[in-house]
Backbone as ProteinMPNN parsed JSONL, in Angstrom:
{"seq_chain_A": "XXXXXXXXXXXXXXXXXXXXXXXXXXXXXXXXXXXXXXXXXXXXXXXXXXXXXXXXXXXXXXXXXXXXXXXXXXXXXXXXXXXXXXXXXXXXXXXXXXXXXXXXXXXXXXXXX", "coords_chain_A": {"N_chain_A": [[16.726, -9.74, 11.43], [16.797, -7.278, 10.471], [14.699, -7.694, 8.48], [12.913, -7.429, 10.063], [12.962, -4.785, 11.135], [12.329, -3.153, 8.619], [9.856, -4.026, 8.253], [8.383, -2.929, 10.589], [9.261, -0.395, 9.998], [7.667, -0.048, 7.863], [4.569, -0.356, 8.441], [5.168, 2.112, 10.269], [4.742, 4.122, 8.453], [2.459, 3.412, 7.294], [0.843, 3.735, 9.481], [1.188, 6.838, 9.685], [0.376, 7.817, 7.258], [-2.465, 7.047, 6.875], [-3.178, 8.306, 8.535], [-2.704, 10.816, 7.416], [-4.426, 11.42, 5.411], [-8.024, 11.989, 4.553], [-10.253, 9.954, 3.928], [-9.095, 7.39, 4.589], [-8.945, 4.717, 7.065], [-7.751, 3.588, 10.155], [-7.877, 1.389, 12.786], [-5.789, 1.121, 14.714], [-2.525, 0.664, 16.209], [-1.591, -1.948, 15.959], [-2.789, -2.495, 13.788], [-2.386, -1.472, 11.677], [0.5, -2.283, 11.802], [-0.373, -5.191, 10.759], [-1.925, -4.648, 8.417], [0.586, -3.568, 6.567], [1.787, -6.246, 6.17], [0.239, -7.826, 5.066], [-0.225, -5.816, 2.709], [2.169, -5.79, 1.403], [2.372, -8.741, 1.027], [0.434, -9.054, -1.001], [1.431, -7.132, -3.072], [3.358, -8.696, -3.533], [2.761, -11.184, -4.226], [-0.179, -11.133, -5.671], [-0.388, -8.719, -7.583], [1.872, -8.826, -9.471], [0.43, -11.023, -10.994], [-2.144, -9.76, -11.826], [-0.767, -7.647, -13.311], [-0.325, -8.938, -15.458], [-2.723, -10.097, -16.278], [-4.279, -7.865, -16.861], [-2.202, -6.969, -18.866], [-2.537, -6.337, -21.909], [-4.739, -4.148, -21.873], [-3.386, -2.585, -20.551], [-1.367, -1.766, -21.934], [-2.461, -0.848, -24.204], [-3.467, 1.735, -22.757], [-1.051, 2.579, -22.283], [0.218, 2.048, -19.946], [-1.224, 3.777, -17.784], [-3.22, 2.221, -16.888], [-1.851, 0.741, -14.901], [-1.803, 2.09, -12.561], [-4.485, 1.751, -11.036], [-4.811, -0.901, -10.965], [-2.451, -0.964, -8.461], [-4.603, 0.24, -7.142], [-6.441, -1.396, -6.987], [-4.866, -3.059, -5.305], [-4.809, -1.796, -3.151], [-6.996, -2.017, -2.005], [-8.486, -4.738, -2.063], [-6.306, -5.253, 0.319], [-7.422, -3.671, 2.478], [-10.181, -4.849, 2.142], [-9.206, -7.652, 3.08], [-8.236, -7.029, 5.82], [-9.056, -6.887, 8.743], [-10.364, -3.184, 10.154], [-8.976, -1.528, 9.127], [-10.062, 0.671, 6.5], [-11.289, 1.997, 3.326], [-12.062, 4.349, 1.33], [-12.406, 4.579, -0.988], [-11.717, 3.704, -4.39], [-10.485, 5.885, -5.76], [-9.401, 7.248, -3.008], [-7.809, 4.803, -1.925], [-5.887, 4.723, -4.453], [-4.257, 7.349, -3.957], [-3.616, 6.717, -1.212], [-1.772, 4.713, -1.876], [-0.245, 5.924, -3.447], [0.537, 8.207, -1.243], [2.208, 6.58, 0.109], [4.122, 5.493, -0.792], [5.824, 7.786, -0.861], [5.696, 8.578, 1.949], [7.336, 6.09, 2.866], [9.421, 5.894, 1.752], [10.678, 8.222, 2.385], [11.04, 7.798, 4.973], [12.727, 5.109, 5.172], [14.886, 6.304, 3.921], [15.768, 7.105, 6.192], [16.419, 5.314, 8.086], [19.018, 4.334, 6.689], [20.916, 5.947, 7.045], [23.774, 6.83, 8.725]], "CA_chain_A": [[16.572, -8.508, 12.17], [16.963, -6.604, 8.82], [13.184, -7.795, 7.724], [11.602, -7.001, 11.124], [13.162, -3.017, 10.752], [12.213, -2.677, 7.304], [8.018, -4.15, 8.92], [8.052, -1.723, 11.029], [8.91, 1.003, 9.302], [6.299, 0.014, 6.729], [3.899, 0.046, 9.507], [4.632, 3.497, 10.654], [4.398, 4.8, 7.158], [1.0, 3.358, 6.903], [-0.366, 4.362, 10.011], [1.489, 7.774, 9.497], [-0.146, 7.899, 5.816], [-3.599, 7.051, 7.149], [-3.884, 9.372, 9.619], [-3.12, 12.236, 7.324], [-5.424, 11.263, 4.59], [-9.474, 11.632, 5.576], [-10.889, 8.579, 3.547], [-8.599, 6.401, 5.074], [-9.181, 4.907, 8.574], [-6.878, 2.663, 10.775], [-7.697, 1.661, 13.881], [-4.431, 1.21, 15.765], [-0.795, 0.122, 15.224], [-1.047, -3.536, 15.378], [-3.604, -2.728, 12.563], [-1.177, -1.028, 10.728], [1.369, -3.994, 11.19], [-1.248, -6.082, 10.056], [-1.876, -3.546, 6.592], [2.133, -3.676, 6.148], [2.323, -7.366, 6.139], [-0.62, -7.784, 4.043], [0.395, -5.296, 1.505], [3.313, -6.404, 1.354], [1.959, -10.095, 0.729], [-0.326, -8.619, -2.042], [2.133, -6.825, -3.921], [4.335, -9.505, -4.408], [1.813, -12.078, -4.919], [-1.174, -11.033, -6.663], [-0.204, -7.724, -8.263], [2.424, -9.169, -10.693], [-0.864, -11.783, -11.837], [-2.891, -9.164, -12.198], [-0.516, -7.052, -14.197], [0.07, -9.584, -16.681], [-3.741, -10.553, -17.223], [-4.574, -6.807, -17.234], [-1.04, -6.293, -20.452], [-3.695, -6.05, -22.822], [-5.269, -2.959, -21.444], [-2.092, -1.575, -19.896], [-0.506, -1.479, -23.183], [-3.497, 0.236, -24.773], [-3.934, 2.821, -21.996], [0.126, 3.543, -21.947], [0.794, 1.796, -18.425], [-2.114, 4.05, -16.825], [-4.142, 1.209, -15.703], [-1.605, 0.078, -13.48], [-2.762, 2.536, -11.291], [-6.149, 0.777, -11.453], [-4.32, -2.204, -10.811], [-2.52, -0.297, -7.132], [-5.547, 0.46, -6.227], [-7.547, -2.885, -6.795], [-4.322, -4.084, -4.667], [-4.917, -1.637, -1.746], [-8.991, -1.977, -1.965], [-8.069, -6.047, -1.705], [-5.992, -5.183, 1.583], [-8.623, -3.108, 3.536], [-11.138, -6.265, 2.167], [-8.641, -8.989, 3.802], [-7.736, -6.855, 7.017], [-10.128, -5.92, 9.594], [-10.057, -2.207, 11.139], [-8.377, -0.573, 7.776], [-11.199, 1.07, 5.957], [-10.713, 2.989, 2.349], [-13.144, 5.221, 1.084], [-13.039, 4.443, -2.399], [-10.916, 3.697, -5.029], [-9.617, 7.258, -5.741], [-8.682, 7.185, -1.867], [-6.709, 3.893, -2.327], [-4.538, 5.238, -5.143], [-3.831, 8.562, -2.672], [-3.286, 6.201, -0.049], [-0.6, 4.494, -2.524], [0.988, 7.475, -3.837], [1.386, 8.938, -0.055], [2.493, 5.961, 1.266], [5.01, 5.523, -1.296], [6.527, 8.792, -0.439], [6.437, 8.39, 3.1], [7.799, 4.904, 2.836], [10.659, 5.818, 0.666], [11.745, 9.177, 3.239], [11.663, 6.302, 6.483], [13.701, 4.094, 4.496], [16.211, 6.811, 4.047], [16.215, 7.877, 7.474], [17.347, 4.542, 8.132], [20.102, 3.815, 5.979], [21.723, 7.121, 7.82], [24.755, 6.347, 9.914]], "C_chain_A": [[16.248, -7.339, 11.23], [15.233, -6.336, 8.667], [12.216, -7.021, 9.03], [12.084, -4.908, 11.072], [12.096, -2.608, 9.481], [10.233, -2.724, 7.609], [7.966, -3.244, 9.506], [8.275, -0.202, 10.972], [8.147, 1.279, 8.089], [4.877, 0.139, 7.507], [3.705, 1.392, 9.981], [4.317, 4.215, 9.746], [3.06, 4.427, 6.861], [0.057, 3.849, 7.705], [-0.152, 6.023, 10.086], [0.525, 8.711, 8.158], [-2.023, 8.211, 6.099], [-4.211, 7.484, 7.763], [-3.67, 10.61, 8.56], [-4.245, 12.253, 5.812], [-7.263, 11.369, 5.505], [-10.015, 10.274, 4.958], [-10.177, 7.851, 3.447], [-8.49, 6.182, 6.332], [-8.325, 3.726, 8.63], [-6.872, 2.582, 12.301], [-7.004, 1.61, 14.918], [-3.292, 0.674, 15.247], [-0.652, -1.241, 14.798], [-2.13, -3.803, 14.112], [-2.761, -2.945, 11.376], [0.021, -1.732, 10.271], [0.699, -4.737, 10.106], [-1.046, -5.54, 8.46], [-0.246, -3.76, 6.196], [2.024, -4.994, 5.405], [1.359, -7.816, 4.838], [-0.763, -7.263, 2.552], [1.153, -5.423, 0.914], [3.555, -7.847, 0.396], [1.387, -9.855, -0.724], [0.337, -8.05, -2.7], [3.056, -7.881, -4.284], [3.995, -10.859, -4.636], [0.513, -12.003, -5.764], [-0.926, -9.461, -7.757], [0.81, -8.001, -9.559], [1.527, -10.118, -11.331], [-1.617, -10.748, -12.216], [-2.271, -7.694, -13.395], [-0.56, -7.63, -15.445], [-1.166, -10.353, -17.382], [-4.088, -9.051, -17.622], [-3.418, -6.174, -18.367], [-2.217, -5.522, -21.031], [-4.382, -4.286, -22.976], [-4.364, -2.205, -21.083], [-1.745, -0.99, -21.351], [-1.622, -0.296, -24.0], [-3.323, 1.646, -24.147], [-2.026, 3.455, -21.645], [0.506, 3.235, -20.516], [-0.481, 3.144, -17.838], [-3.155, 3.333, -16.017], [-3.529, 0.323, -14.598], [-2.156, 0.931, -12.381], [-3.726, 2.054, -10.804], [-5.652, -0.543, -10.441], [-3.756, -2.221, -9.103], [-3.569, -0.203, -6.689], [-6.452, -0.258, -6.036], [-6.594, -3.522, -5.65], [-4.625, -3.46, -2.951], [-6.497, -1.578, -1.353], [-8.374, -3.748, -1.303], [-7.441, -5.861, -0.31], [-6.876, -4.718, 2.53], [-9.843, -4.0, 3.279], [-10.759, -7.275, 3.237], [-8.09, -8.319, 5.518], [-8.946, -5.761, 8.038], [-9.576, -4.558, 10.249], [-9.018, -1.211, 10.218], [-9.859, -0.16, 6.523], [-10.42, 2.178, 4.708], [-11.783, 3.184, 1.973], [-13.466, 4.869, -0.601], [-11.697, 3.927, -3.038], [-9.984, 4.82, -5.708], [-8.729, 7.427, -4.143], [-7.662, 5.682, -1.784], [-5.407, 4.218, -3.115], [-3.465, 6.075, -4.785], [-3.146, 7.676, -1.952], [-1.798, 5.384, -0.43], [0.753, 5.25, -2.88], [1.415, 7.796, -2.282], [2.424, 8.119, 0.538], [3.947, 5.587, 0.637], [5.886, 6.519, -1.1], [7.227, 8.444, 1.163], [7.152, 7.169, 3.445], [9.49, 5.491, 2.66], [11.15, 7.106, 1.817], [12.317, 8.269, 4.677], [12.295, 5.609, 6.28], [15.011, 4.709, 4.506], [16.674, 7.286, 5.322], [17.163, 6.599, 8.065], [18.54, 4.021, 7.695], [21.222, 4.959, 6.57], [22.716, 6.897, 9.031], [24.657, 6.694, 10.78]], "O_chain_A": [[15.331, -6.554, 11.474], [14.634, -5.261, 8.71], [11.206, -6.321, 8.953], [11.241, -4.017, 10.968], [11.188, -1.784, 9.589], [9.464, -1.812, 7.305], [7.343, -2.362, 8.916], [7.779, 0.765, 11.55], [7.983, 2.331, 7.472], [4.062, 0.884, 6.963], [2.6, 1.911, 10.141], [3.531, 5.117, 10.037], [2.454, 5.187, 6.107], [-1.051, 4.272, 7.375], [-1.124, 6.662, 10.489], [0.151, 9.884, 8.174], [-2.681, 9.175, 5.709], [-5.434, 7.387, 7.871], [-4.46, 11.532, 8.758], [-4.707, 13.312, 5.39], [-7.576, 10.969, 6.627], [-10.2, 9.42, 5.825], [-10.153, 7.281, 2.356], [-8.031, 7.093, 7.021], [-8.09, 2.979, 7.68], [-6.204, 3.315, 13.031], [-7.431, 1.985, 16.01], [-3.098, 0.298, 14.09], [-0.02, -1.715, 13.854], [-2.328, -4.889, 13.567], [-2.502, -3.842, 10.574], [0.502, -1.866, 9.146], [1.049, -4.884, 8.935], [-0.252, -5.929, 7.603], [-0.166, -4.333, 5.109], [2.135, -5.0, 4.179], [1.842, -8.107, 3.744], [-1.186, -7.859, 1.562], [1.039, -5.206, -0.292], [4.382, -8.084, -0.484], [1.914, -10.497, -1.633], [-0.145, -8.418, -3.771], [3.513, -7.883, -5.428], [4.778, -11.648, -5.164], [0.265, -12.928, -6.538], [-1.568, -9.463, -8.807], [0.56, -7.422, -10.616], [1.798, -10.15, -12.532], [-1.828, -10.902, -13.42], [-3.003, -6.969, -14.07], [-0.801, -6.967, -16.454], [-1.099, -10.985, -18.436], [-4.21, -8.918, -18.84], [-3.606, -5.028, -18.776], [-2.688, -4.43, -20.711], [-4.427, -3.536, -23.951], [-4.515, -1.002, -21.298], [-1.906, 0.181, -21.696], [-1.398, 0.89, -24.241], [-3.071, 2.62, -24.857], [-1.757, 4.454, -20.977], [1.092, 4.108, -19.876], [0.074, 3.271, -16.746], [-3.734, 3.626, -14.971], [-4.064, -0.426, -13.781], [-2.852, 0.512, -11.456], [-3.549, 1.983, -9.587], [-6.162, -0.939, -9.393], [-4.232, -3.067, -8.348], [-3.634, -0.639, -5.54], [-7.29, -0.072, -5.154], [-7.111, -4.401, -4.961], [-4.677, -4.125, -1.917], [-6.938, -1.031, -0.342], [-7.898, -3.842, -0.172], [-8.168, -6.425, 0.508], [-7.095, -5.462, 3.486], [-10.658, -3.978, 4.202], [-11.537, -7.719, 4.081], [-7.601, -9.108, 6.326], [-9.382, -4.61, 8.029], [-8.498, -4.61, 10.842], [-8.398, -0.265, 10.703], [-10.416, -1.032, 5.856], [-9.441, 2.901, 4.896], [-12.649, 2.331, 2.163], [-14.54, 4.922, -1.199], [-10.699, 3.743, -2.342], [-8.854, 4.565, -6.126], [-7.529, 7.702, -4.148], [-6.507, 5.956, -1.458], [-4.251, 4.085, -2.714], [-2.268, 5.913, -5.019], [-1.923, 7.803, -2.012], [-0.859, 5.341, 0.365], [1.973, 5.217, -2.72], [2.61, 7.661, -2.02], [3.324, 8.554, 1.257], [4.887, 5.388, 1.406], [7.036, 6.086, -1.172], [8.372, 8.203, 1.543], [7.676, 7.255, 4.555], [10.436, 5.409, 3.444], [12.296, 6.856, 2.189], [13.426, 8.129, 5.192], [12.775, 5.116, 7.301], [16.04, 4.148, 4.884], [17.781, 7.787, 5.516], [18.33, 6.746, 8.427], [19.099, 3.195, 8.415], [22.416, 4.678, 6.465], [22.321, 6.81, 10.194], [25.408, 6.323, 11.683]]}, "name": "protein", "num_of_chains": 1, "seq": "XXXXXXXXXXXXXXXXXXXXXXXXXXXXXXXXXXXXXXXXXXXXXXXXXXXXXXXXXXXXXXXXXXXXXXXXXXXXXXXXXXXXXXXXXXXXXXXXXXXXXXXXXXXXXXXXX"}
């Protein structure tokens, strides 16, 4: 019950996120499920591979190419999910950073007795 709360409040944070950004489009909620579950999937399966072939460069650049690395993971989600559109790779990273915010205030609203 736990996991299905925690989906759908990653859900509203994305379609919350993507509506207030402009080069990010979403065309409805069960999209936005969709983008959750997906992102979700992609961060904790291909984003720790891709940190650890991209060390090399991280280490050079001081951990700034993980960013790079976020935003190859949310470019990869709007690839694998129809009806989520990102404008670029500068709008991906945005779309990371916001969503991380608004993620993290819905999270606390829940934990609120």
């Amino acid at each position: 019950m736990r996991i299905l709360i925690h989906l759908l409040i990653s859900a509203v944070a994305v379609y919350v996120t993507a509506s207030v950004l402009p080069g990010v489009s979403i065309d409805g909620v069960g999209t936005a499920l969709a983008v959750a579950v997906v992102l979700g999937l992609v961060n904790t399966l291909v984003r720790p591979v891709l940190f650890i072939l991209t060390l090399p460069i991280n280490i050079l650049t001081l951990g700034l190419f993980t960013f790079v690395v976020i935003g190859l993971c949310v470019e990869l989600t709007a690839w694998l999910v129809p009806g989520f559109h990102v404008a670029g790779l500068l709008w991906a990273l945005a779309f990371a950073g916001v969503l991380s915010i608004v993620n993290a205030f819905l999270q606390g609203l829940e934990r609120r007795p």
